[in-house]
C-alpha positions in Angstrom: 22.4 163.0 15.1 25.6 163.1 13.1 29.0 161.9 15.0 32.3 163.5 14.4 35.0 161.4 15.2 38.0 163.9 15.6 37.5 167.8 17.0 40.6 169.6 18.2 37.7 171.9 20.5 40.1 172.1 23.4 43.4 173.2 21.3 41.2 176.0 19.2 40.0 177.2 22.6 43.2 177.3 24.5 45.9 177.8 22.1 43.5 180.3 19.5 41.7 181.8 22.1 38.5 181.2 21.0 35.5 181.6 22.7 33.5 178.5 21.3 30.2 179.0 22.8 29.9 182.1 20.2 28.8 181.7 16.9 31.4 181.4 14.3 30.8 185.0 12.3 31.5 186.3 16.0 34.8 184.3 16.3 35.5 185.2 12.9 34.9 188.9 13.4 36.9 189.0 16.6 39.7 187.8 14.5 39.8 190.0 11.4 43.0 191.9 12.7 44.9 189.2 13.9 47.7 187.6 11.7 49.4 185.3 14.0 48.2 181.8 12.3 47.2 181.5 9.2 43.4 180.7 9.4 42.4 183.7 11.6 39.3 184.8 11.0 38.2 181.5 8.7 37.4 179.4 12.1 34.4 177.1 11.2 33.6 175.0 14.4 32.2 176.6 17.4 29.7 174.6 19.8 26.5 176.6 18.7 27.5 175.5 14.4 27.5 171.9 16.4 24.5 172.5 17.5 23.0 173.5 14.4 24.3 171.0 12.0 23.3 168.1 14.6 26.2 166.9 15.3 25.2 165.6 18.7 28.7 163.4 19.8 32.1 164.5 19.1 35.3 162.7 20.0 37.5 165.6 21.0 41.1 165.7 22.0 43.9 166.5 23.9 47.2 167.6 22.0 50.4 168.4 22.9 53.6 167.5 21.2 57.1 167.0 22.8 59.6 168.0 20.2 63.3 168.0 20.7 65.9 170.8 20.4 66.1 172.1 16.9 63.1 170.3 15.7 61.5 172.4 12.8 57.7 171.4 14.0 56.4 173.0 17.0 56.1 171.7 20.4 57.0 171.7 23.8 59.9 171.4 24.9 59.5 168.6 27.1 56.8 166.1 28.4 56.2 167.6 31.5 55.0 171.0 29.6 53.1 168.7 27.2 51.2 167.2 29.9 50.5 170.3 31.3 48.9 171.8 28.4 46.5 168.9 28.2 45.3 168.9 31.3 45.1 172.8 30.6 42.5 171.3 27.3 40.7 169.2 30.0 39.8 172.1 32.5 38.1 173.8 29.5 36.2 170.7 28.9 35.7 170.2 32.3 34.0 174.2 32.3 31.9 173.6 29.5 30.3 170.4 31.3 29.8 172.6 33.9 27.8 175.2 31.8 26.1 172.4 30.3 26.9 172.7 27.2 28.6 170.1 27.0 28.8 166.0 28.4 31.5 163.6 28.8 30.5 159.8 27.4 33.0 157.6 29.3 31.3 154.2 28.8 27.9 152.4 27.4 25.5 153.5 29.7 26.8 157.0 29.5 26.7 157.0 25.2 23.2 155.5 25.5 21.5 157.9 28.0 23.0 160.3 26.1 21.5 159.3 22.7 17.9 158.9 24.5 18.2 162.9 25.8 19.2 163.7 21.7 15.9 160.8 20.7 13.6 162.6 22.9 14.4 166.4 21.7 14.6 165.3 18.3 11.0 163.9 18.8 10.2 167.5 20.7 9.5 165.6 23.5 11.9 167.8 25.7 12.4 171.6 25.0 16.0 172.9 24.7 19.0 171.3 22.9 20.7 168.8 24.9 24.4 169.1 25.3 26.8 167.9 23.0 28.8 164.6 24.1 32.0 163.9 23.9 34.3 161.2 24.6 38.0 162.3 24.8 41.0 161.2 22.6 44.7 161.7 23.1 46.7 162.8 19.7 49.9 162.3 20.1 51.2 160.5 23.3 54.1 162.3 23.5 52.3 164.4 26.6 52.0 161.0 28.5 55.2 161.0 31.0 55.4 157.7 31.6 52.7 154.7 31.6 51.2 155.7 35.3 50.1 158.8 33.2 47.9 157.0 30.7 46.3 155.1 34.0 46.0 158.7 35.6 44.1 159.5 32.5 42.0 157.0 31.6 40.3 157.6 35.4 39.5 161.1 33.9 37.9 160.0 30.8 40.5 159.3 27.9 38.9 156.3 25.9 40.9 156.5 22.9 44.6 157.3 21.9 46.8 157.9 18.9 50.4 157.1 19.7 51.9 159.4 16.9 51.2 163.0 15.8 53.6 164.9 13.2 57.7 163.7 12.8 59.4 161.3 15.4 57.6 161.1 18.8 58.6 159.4 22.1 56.2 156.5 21.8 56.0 156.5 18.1 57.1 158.0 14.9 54.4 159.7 12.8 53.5 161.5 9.8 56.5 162.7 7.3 59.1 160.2 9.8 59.4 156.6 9.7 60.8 153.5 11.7 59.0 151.0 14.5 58.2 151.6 17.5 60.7 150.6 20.2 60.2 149.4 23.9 58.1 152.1 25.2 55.7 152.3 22.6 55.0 148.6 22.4 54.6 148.8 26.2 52.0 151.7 25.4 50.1 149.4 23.6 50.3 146.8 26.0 48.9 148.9 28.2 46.4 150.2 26.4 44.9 146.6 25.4 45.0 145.9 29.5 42.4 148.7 29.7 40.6 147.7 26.6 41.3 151.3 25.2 40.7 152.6 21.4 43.9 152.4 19.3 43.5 155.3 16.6 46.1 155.0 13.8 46.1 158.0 12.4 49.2 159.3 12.0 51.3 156.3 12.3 54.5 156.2 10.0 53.8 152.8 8.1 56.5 151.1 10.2 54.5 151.6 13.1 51.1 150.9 11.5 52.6 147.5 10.8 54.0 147.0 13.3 51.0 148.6 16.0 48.5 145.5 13.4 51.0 143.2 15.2 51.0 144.2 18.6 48.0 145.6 19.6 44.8 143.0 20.2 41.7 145.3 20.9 39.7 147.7 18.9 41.4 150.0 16.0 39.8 153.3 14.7 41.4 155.6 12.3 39.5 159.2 13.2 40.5 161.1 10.7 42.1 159.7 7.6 41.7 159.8 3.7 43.2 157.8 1.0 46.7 157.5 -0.5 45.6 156.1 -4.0 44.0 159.4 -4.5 46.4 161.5 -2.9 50.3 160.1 -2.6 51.4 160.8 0.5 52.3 159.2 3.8 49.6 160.9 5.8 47.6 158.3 3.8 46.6 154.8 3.7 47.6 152.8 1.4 44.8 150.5 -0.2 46.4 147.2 1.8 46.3 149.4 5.0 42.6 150.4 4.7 41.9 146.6 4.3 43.8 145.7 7.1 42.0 148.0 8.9 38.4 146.7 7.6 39.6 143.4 8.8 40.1 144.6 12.4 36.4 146.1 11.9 37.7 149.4 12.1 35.8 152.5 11.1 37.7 155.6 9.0 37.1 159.2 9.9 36.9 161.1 7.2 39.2 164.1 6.7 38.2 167.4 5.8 41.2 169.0 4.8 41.6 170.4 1.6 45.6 168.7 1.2 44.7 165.7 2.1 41.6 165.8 -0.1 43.3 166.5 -3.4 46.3 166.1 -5.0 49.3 168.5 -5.6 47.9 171.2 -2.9 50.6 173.8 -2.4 50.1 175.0 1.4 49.7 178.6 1.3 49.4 179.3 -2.7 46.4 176.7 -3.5 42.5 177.4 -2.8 39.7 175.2 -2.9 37.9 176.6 -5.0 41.4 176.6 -7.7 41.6 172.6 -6.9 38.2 172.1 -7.3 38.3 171.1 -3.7 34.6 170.2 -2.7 32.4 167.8 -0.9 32.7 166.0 -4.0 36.4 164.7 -3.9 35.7 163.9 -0.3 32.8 161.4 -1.7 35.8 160.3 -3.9 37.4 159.1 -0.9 34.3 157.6 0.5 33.6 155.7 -2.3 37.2 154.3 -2.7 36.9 152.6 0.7 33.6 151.6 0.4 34.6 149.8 -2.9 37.8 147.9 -0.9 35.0 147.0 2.0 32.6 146.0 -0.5 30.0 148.2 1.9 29.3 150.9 3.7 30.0 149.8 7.4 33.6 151.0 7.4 33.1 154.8 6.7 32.8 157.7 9.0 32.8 161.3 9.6 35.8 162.6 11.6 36.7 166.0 9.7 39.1 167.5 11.7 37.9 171.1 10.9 39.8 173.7 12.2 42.7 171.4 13.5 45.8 174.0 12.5 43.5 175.3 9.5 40.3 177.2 8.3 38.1 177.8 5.2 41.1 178.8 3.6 42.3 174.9 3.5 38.7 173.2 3.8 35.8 172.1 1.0 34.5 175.6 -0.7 31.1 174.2 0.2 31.9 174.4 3.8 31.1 178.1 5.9 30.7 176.3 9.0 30.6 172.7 10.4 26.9 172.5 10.2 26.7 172.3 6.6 28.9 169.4 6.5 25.1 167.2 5.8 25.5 168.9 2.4 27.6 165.6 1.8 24.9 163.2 2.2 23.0 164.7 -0.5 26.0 163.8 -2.8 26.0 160.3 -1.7 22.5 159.7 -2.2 23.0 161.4 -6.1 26.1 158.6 -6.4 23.8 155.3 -5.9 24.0 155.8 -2.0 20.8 154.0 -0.2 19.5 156.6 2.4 20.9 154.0 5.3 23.9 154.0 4.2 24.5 157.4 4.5 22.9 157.2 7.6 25.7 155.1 8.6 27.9 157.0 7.2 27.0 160.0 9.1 26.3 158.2 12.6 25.1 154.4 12.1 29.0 152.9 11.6 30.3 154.6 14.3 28.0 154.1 17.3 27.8 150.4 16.2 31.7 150.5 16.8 31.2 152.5 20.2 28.4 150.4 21.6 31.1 147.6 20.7 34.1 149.3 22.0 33.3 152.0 24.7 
């Protein structure tokens, strides 16, 4: 079973529109005459491409930036809309559990009755595919109203949270801003260590990364994240970051978008298959943590597939989200021993759950 530790399933259902329980040609064909985003009819994620590629345990989010008057990035307009939308995302979730197609993993006992129903299918031991599992992530807190929310929250499931999205943000400033966090977002963190909640720093302007090391005591993720000594930019971690990050035993997501993946992508003009954008240069990636960690144990699969963007801005060797395995057989033609990919794909990140959740 593969684990992918950041799907924007809720966002792609509520905001696209799409029905995820079909297969991705269907979605895609439902789209062909629709122009209003940019990766209409190139969705690749849909539950059934889940199911197909093995990808038995998702961490999938909730989203909903706040953004000020005048702000050039889109968002809602204030908190209260924000949180609304997410709890829009969680009634989706909330149907799909109920069509059982899909189940919420909350804590250990949860994850591991969850990987025995996956053990026992895999072994043919129980007909039908069981559902896919999911444990819920906030990105961006800027939907959390005040601190009573993230209690509120955490009784419905959220286990992990990523105090930053895009720009400035009411907790903390993210990608393409800068500057620490002030009062309410090292109260968020307090907070968040009281319930022994995931931190995932992704997205965090270095300021706050620094400053969120400092502050926050319990367990650190990064879900999905590449690496800035390939490709300079501040969406990126800088070598000292990732080590910081294997220090805290911290596992990395890794991204599947094409921008993040190789340097000097032009949004809208560049291809993949122009920038040589493949599986490949994501292994680049892979191996360039790897060699900081000196192992294995600190990389992950979080791609972040159709999170604002489709095949036109993802690996050329990519049609749908089940054929992300592809990438183990490059890993194993680099020197890769068959367990570490195996980690790679599932082994690093349920060690840090069964640790963590």
């Amino acid at each position: 079973m593969t684990i992918d530790l950041h799907l924007d399933l809720a966002m792609c259902a509520m905001e696209w529109n799409r029905d995820l329980r079909l297969p991705v040609n269907v979605i895609n064909e439902r789209e062909k005459y629709l122009t209003d985003k940019p990766d209409r009819g190139r969705a690749t994620v849909s539950l059934d491409a889940l199911r197909k590629g093995g990808i038995g345990l998702v961490v999938a989010t909730q989203i909903a930036r706040f953004v000020e008057p005048g702000s050039a990035i889109p968002g809602w307009n204030s908190p209260e809309q924000a949180w609304a939308q997410t709890q829009g995302q969680l009634a989706w979730y909330r149907v799909m559990q109920d069509e059982g197609l899909m189940v919420q993993i909350r804590n250990q006992q949860e994850l591991e009755l969850h990987l025995k129903r996956w053990k026992l299918f895999e072994d043919g031991d129980v007909p039908g595919m069981p559902p896919i599992g999911f444990i819920l992530s906030l990105e961006g807190a800027d939907s959390l109203i005040d601190l009573q929310y993230l209690e509120h929250a955490y009784r419905y499931g959220l286990r992990a949270v990523g105090p930053a999205h895009y720009g400035p943000g009411r907790y903390a400033n993210g990608t393409n801003a800068s500057g620490r966090m002030g009062n309410r977002g090292v109260a968020l963190l307090r907070e968040m260590d009281r319930m022994e909640m995931i931190l995932d720093a992704t997205h965090l302007c270095d300021d706050a990364f620094w400053q969120a090391m400092d502050v926050f005591k319990g367990p650190v993720w990064a879900s999905h994240n590449l690496c800035r000594a390939i490709v300079p930019h501040n969406r990126q971690f800088s070598d000292d970051q990732i080590k910081t990050l294997i220090q805290r035993d911290a596992v990395i997501g890794v991204a599947f978008d094409a921008w993040m993946i190789v340097p000097n992508w032009v949004k809208g003009s560049s291809t993949p298959e122009n920038m040589d954008c493949g599986l490949h240069k994501i292994a680049d990636h892979i191996d360039h943590i790897c060699q900081l960690a000196g192992n294995a144990r600190h990389v992950a699969i979080g791609t972040d597939l159709d999170g604002g963007y489709g095949r036109e801005q993802c690996p050329y060797d990519i049609e749908t989200i089940a054929d992300i395995d592809r990438l183990r057989g490059i890993l194993l033609s680099r020197g890769y021993a068959a367990e570490d990919a195996d980690d790679i794909f599932s082994g690093n990140a349920l060690a840090f759950l069964r640790n963590h959740l």
